[in-house]
C-alpha positions as CSV (number, residue, x, y, z in Angstrom):
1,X,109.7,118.5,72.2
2,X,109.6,118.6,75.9
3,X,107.1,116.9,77.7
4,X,106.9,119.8,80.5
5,X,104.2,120.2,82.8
6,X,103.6,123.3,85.1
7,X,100.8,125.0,86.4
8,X,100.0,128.4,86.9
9,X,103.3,130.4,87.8
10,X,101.3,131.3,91.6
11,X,101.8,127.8,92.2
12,X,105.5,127.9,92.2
13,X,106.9,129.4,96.0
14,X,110.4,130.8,96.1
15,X,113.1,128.1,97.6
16,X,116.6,128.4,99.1
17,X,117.4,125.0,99.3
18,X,117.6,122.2,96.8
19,X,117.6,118.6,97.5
20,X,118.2,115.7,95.4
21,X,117.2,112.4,95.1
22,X,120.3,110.2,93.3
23,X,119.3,106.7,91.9
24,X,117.0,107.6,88.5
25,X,117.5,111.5,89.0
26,X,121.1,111.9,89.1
27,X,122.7,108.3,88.5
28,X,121.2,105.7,85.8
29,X,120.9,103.2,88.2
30,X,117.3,102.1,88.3
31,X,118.0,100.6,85.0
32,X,121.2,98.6,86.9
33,X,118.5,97.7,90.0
34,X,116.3,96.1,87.7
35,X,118.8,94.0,85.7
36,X,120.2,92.7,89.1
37,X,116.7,92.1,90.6
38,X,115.9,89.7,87.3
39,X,119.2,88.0,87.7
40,X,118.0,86.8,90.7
41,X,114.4,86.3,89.8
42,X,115.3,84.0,86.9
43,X,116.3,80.8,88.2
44,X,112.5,80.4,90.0
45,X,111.1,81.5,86.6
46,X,109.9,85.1,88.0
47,X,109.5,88.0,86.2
48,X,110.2,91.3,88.1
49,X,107.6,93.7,86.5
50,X,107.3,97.5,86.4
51,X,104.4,97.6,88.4
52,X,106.5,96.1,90.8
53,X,109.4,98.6,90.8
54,X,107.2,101.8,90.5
55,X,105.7,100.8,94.1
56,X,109.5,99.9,95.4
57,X,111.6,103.0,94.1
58,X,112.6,104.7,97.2
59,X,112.2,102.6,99.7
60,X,115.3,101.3,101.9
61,X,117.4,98.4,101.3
62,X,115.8,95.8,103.7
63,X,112.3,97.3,102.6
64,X,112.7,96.1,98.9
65,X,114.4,92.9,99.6
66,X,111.2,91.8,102.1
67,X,108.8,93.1,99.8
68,X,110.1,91.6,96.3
69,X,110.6,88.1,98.3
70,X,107.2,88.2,99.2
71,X,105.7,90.2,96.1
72,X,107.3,87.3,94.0
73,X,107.6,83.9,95.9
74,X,111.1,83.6,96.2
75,X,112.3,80.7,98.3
76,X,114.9,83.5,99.9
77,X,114.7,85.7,102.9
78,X,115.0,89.2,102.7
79,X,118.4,89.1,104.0
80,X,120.1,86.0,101.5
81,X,118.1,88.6,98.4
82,X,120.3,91.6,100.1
83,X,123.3,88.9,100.1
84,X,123.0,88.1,96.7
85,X,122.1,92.0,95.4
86,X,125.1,92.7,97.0
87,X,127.4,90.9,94.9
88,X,125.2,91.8,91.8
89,X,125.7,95.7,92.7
90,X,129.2,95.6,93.5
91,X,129.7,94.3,89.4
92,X,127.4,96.5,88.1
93,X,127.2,100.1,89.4
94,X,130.9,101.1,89.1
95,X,129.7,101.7,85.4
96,X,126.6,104.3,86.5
97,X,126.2,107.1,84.4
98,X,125.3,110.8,85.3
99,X,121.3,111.2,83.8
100,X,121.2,114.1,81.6
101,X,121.2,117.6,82.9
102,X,122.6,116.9,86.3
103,X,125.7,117.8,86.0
104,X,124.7,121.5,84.2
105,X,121.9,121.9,87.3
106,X,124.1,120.9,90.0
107,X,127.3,123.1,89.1
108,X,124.9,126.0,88.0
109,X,123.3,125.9,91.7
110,X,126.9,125.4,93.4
111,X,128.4,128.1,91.5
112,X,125.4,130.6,92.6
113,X,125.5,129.7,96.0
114,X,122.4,128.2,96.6
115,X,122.8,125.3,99.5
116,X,122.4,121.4,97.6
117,X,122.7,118.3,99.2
118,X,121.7,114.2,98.3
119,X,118.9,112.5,99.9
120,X,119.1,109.1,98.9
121,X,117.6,105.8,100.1
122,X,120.9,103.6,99.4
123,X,123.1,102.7,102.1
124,X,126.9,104.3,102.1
125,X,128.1,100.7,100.8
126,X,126.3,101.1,97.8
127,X,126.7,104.4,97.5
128,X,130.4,104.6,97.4
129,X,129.7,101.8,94.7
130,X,128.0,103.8,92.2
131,X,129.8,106.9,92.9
132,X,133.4,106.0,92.7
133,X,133.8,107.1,88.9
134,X,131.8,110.6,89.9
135,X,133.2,112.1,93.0
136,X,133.8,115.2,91.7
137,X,130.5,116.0,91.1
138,X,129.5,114.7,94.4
139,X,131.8,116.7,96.1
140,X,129.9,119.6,95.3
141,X,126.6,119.0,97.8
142,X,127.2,120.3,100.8
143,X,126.0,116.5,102.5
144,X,124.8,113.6,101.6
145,X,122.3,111.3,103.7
146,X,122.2,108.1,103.0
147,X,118.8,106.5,104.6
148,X,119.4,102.8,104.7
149,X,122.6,103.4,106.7
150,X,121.4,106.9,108.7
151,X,119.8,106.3,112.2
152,X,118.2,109.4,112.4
153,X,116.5,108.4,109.0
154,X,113.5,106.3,111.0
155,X,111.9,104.9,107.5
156,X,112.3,104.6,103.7
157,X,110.6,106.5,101.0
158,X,107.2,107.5,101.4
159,X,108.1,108.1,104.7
160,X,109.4,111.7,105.0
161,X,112.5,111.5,107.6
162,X,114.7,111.5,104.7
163,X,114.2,115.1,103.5
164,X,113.4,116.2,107.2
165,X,116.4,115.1,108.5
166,X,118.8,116.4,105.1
167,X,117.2,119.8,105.4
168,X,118.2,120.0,109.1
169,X,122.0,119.6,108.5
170,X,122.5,122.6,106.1
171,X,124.4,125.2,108.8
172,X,121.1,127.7,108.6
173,X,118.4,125.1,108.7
174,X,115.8,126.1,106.7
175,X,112.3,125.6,107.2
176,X,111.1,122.5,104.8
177,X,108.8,125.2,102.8
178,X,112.4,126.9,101.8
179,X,113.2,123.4,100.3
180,X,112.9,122.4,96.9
181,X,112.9,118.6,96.5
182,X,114.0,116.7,93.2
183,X,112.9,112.7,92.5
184,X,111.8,110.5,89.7
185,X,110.1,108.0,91.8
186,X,106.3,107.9,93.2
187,X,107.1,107.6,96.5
188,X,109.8,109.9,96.3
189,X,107.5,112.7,95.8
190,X,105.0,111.7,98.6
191,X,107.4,111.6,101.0
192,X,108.7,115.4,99.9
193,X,104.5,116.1,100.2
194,X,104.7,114.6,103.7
195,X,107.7,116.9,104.7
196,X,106.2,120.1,103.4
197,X,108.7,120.8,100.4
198,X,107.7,121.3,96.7
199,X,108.6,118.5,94.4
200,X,110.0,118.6,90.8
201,X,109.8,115.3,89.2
202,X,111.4,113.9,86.8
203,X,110.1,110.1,86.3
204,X,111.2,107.3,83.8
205,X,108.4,107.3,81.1
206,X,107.0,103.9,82.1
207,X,105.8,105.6,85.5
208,X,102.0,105.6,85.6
209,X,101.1,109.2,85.4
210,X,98.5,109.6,87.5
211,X,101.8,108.5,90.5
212,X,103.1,111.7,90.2
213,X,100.3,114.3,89.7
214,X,101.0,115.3,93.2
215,X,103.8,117.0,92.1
216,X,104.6,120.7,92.0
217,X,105.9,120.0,88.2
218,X,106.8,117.5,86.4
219,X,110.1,117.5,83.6
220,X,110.7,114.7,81.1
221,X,114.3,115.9,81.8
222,X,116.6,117.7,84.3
223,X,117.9,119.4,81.2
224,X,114.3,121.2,80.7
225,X,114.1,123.0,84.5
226,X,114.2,127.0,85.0
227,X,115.4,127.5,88.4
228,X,113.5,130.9,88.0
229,X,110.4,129.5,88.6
230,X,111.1,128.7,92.1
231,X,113.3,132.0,92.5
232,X,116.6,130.1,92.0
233,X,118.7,132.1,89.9
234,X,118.5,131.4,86.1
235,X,121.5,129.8,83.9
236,X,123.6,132.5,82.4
237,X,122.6,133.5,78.7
């Protein structure tokens, strides 16, 4: 039973452009963030909670590393946490996973033409990481920004140069109203607010709801959106 919310169909504009969000939306890496982050919590007997992580999701590399080291006491600064991540990531996201119904969205949008690209807050490093087993599928977006290494991207999730400056390198640049925006994370959806672009959502079920009511819908799955409702064309019967 899908756990699909929408509005009244006046609510949804017709887009052009789609953007993506990666870590939670298209990769299972959240889940691989959080068992690294309480590998390094545990030796100064911290727990790394949810409430926590809902308010980091998004946000660049630095900008998680200063706030969990301050959030939770740690005797590290921001840059020794990113030293040690590091070599947490670099074991653990060569096994992420594709979440379910990207590939079918993606391939059905590339197939019809319709402009994609990845706006994600990791840096190329980690990136490359978690995409080395998928590059296939990533070859199919047209570009991919990657905000903790991008100058032009001048601040992490909520902030919305992200999706500003990924909307301005498809050839035609289209105006941020033409651009649908897809995230699972709070902040994520903000920052798409902040640009002007409607939102789909898609967050992990521990997200507090009323995080991502600001969104133009909300999906318990990739696998349950109709690109028809934003004037995408529809999957093939």
């Amino acid at each position: 039973m899908s756990s699909t919310k929408i509005g009244k169909m006046t609510e949804f504009k017709n887009v052009t452009h789609c953007i993506f969000d990666m870590d939670g939306l298209l990769l299972n890496t959240e889940s691989l963030y959080t068992r690294a982050t309480q590998e390094i919590c545990d030796p100064y007997g911290k727990t790394y909670t949810w409430q926590l992580k809902q308010t980091l999701m998004g946000m660049s590399t630095y900008e998680v590393a200063n706030k969990i080291t301050k959030e939770l006491g740690l005797p590290l600064s921001a840059e020794e946490y990113q030293e040690l991540a590091a070599e947490k990531y670099k074991v653990l996201f060569p096994g992420s996973q594709l979440m379910p119904g990207a590939e079918k969205l993606v391939k059905h949008l590339k197939q019809k033409g319709v402009p994609i690209a990845v706006a994600t807050s990791s840096s190329i490093e980690s990136y490359n990481l978690k995409t080395q087993n998928h590059k296939e599928f990533f070859a199919l977006f047209h570009h991919i920004v990657n905000g903790s290494s991008d100058p032009e991207v001048t601040g992490g999730k909520p902030d919305p140069s992200i999706f500003l400056v990924c909307a301005s390198r498809f050839p035609d640049k289209p105006s941020p109203h033409m651009c649908l925006v897809f995230e699972d994370a709070p902040n994520g959806v903000t920052a798409a607010k902040k640009a002007g672009m409607q939102v789909v959502v898609v967050p992990d079920p521990h997200v507090s709801k009323d995080l991502t009511e600001g969104a133009t819908l909300c999906l318990s799955s990739l696998e349950d959106f109709k690109p028809e409702l934003f004037g995408l064309p529809p999957y093939d019967e």
